[in-house]
C-alpha positions in Angstrom: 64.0 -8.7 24.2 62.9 -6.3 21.5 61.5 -8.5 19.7 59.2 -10.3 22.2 58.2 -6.7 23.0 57.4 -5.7 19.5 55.3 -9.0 19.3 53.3 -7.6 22.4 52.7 -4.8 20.9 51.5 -6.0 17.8 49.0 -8.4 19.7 47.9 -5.8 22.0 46.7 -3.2 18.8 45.3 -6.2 17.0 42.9 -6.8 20.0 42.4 -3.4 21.2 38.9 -1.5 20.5 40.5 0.8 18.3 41.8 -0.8 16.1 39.0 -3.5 15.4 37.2 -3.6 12.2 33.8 -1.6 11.5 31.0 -3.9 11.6 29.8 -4.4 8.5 26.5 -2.8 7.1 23.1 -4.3 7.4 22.3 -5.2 3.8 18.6 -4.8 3.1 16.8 -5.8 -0.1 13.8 -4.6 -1.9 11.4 -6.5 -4.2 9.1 -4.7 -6.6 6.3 -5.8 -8.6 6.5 -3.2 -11.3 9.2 -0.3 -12.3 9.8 2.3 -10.1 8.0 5.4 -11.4 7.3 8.8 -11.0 4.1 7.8 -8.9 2.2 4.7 -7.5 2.5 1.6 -5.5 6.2 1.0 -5.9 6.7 5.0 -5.6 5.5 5.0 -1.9 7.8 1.7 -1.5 10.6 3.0 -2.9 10.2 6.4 -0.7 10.5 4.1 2.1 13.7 2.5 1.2 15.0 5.9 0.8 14.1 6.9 4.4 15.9 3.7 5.5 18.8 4.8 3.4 18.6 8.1 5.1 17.9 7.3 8.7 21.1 4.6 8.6 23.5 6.1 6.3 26.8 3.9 6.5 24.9 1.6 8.8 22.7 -0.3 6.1 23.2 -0.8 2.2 19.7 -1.0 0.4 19.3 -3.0 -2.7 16.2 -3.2 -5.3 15.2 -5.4 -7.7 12.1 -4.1 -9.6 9.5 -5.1 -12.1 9.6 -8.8 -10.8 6.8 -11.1 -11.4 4.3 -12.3 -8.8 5.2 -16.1 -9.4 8.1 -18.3 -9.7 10.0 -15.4 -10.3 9.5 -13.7 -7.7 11.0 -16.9 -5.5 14.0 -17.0 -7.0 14.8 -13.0 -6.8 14.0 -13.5 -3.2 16.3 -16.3 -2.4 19.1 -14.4 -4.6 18.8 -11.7 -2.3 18.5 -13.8 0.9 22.1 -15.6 -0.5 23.7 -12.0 -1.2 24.0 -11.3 2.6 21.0 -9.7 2.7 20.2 -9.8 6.4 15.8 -8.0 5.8 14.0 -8.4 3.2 10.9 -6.5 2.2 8.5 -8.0 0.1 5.7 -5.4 -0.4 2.7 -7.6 -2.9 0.5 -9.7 -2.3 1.9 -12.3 -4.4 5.1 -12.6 -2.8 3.6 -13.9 0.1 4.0 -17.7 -0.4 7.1 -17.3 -2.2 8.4 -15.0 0.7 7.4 -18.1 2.8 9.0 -20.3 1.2 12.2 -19.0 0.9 12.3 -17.8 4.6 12.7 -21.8 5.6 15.9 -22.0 4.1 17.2 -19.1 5.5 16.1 -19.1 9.3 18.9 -16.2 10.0 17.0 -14.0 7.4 14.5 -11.4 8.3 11.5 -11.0 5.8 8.6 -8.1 5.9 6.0 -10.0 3.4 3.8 -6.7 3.2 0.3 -7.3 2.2 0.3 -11.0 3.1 -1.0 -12.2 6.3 0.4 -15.4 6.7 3.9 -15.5 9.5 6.2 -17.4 10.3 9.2 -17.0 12.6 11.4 -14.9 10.8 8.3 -13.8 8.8 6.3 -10.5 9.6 3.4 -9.0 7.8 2.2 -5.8 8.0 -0.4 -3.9 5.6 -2.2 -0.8 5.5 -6.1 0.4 6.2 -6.7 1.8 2.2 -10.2 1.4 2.7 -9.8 4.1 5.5 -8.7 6.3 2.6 -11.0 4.9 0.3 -14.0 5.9 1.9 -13.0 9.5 2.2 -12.3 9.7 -1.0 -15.6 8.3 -1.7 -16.8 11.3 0.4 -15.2 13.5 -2.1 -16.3 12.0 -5.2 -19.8 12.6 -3.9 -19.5 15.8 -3.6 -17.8 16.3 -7.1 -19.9 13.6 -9.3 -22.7 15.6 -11.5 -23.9 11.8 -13.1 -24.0 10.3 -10.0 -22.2 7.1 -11.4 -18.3 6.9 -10.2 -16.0 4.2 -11.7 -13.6 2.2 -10.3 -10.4 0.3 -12.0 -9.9 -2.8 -10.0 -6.8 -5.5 -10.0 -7.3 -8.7 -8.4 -10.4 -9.9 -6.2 -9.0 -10.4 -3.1 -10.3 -8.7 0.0 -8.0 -5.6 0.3 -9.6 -4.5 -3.5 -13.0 -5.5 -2.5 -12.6 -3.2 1.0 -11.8 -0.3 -1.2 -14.6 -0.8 -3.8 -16.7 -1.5 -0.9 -15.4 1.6 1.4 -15.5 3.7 -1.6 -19.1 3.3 -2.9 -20.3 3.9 1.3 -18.6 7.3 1.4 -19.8 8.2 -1.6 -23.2 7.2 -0.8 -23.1 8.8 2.5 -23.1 12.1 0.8 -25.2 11.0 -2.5 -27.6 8.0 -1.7 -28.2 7.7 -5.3 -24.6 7.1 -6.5 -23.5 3.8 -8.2 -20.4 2.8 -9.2 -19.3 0.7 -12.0 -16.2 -1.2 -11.5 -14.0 -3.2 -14.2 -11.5 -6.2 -13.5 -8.2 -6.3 -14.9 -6.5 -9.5 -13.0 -3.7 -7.6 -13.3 -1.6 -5.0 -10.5 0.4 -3.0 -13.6 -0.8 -2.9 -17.0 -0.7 1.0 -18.0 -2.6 0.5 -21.4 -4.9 -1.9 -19.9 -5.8 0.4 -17.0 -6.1 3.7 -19.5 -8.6 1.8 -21.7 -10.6 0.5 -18.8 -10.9 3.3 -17.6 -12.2 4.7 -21.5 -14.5 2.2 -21.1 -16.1 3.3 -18.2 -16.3 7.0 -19.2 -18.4 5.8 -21.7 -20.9 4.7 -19.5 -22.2 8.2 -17.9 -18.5 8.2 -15.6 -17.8 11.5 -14.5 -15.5 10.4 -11.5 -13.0 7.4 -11.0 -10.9 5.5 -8.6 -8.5 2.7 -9.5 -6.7 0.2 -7.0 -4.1 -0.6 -10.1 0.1 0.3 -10.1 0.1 3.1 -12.2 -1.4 6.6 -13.1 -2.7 5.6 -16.6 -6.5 6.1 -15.2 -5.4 9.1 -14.1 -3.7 10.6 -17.4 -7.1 9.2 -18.7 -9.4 11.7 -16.5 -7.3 14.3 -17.2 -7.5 13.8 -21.3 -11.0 13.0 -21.4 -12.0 16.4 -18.8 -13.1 14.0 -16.1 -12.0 13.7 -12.5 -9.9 11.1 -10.6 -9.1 10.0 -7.1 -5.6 9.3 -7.0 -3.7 6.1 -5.2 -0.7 5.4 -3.5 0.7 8.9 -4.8 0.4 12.4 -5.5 -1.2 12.2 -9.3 -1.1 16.1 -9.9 1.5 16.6 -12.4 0.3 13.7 -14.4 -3.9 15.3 -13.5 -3.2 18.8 -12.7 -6.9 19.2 -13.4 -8.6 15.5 -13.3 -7.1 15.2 -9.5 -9.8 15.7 -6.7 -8.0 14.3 -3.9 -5.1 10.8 -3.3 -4.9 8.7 -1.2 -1.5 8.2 -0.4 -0.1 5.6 1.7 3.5 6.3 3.9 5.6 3.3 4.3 9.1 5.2 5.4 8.2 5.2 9.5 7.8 1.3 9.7 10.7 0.3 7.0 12.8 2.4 9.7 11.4 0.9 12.7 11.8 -2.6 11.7 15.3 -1.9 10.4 16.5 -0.6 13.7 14.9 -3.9 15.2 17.5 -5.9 12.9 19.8 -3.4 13.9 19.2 -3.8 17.5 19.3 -7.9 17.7 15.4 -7.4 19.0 13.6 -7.7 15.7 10.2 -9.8 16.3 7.6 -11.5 13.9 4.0 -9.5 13.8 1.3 -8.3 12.0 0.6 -4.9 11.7 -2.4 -3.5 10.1 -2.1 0.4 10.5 -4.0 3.1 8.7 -4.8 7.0 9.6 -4.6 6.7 13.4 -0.9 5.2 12.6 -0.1 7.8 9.9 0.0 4.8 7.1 -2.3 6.7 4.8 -3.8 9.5 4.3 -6.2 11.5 1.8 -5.2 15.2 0.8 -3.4 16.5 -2.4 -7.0 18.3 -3.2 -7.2 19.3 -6.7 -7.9 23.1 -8.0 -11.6 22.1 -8.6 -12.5 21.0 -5.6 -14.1 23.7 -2.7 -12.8 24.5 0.1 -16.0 23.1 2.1 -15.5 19.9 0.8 -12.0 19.4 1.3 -12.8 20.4 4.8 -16.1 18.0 5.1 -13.4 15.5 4.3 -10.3 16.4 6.5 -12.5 16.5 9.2 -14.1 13.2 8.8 -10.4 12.0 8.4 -10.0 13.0 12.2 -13.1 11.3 12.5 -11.4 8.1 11.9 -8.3 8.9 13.5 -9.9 9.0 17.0 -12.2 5.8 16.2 -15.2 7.9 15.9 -16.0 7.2 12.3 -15.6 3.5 11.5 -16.2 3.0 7.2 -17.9 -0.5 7.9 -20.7 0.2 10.3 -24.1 -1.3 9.2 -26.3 -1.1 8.2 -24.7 -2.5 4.7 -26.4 -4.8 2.4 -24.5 -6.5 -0.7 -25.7 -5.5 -3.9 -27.5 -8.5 -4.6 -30.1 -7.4 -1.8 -28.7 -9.3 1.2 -28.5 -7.9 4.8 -24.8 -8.4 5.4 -24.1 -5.7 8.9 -27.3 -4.9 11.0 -27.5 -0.8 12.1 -25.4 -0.1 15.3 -23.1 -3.0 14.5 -19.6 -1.7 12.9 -17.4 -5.1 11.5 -14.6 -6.6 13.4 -11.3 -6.7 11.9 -12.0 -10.3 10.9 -14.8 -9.7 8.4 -13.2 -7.0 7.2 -10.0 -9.2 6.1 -12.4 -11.9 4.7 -14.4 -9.8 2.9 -15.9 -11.3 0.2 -19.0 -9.4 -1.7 -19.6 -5.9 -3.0 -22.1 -3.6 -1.2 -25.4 -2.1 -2.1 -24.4 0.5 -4.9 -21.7 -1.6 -6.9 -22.4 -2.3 -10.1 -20.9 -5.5 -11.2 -19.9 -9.0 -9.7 -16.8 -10.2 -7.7 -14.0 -11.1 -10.5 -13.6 -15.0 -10.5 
């Protein structure tokens, strides 16, 4: 009798809610294109994994893997990760697109967030960000600061999202200087820190007095700042490595939708998208004015941020030609988000040709 009763017991505590094992935690892995550093692209990444980490606690284990190759590399960090248990996967370069693609067929249970691709699939969402937003007000800056009247601008690949930022760059600047030009160099590259420092040399050789990059680290900016120039900073903060170079950064903010989309796994309701958020969303934002730079302009600027927060100010409105002396944008007409994603040519202003 006491035995049979015991073995009731037993079964009763094995299937009660009390005693039932913790549900394991939501592993979610990270892939970086270059080292995590004090500032930059992967920065900004890695500050959203952190809010993840934060927002979840014991509910989610994060993972990294950093410095890994656009490529065939990048494939086969992606499927480790997929194969560890890793259950979301964020993939934040371009490059990792296909290989995010690819990978995502074999594993139809895993979630993947290829951000700055564009192509989806099932259990494939993409989101990006509006930099040229950014871009342009820090364009509106630099015209205000620039004494030569010729900016420079460090550039990676060709592909639309660096031509939107050349492009949005040289209009704000323009809108405040009409004779401003800027110079731009290719690289082919997304993190090269000696690369990006003696480009950027280069172009303060050549009557620079202000620059902008759309590279990985802050090598243009520790340029600025040891050749007395002045510098736009991107993805981060760049002060401590410009104190005095800095005029303003434009910073992008990736914790809010890494924490959305984890609590979409976490909820069973995560859904395939495309996002494309930018100041309206809070995604980016230009501040982090430097000591040089007046008050009236860092107002002229934060209020044309507003501006394109409530859609009143839109960066691409015509009339814009291409620097080779072609109408591309009629006045009144502003572009649709589908030219502005196949954008393809470099406006009136821009010195130098589209990288091949």
């Amino acid at each position: 009798m006491y035995k049979n009763l015991a073995a009731v017991l037993t079964a009763a505590c094995l299937f009660s809610p009390v005693f039932a094992q913790p549900k394991p935690p939501l592993q979610v892995g990270f892939v970086y294109v270059a080292p995590i550093t004090d500032t930059g692209w992967v920065r900004q990444h890695e500050e959203g994994r952190k809010a993840v980490q934060a927002a979840f606690g014991a509910k989610v284990k994060t993972t990294i893997v950093e410095n890994v190759p656009e490529g065939p590399d990048a494939e086969r960090v992606i499927r480790d990760l997929a194969q560890q248990g890793n259950g979301l996967i964020f993939t934040p370069s371009f490059g990792y697109m296909e290989p995010t693609l690819k990978v995502a067929k074999d594993f139809p249970n895993v979630k993947f967030e290829s951000i700055t691709g564009y192509k989806t699939a099932p259990n494939v969402a993409v989101a990006n960000a509006r930099y040229y937003e950014g871009r342009y007000l820090s364009g509106i800056a630099a015209g205000r600061m620039t004494r030569t009247h010729v900016a420079g601008y460090v550039a990676g690949f060709p592909i639309p999202e660096v031509l939107q930022g050349i492009n949005a760059f040289t209009l704000g600047m323009r809108s405040v200087d009409p004779k401003a030009e800027v110079k731009v160099v290719w690289l082919n590259t997304w993190f090269d820190p000696a690369r990006e420092r003696d480009a950027a040399m280069a172009l303060f050789n050549q009557d620079v007095d202000v620059i902008s990059f759309h590279t990985a680290s802050d090598a243009v900016m520790r340029a600025a700042q040891e050749r007395g120039k002045m510098a736009v900073a991107y993805h981060s903060d760049m002060r401590k490595a410009g104190p005095d170079a800095q005029i303003a950064a434009v910073t992008h903010h990736w914790g809010d939708y890494y924490t959305r989309r984890t609590q979409a796994v976490l909820d069973g309701n995560w859904q395939s998208g495309n996002v494309w958020g930018g100041v309206k969303e809070g995604m980016i934002r230009v501040g982090d004015f430097g000591p040089k730079v007046p008050k009236s302009v860092q107002d002229e600027v934060l209020a044309r941020q507003k501006d394109i927060a409530t859609g009143k100010l839109r960066p691409f409105s015509g009339p814009i030609s291409d620097n080779e002396g072609a109408l591309v944008l009629p006045k009144g007409k502003a572009m649709a988000d589908e030219q502005i994603l196949e954008m393809n040519f470099l406006v009136e202003g821009v010195r130098g040709k589209v990288a091949k």
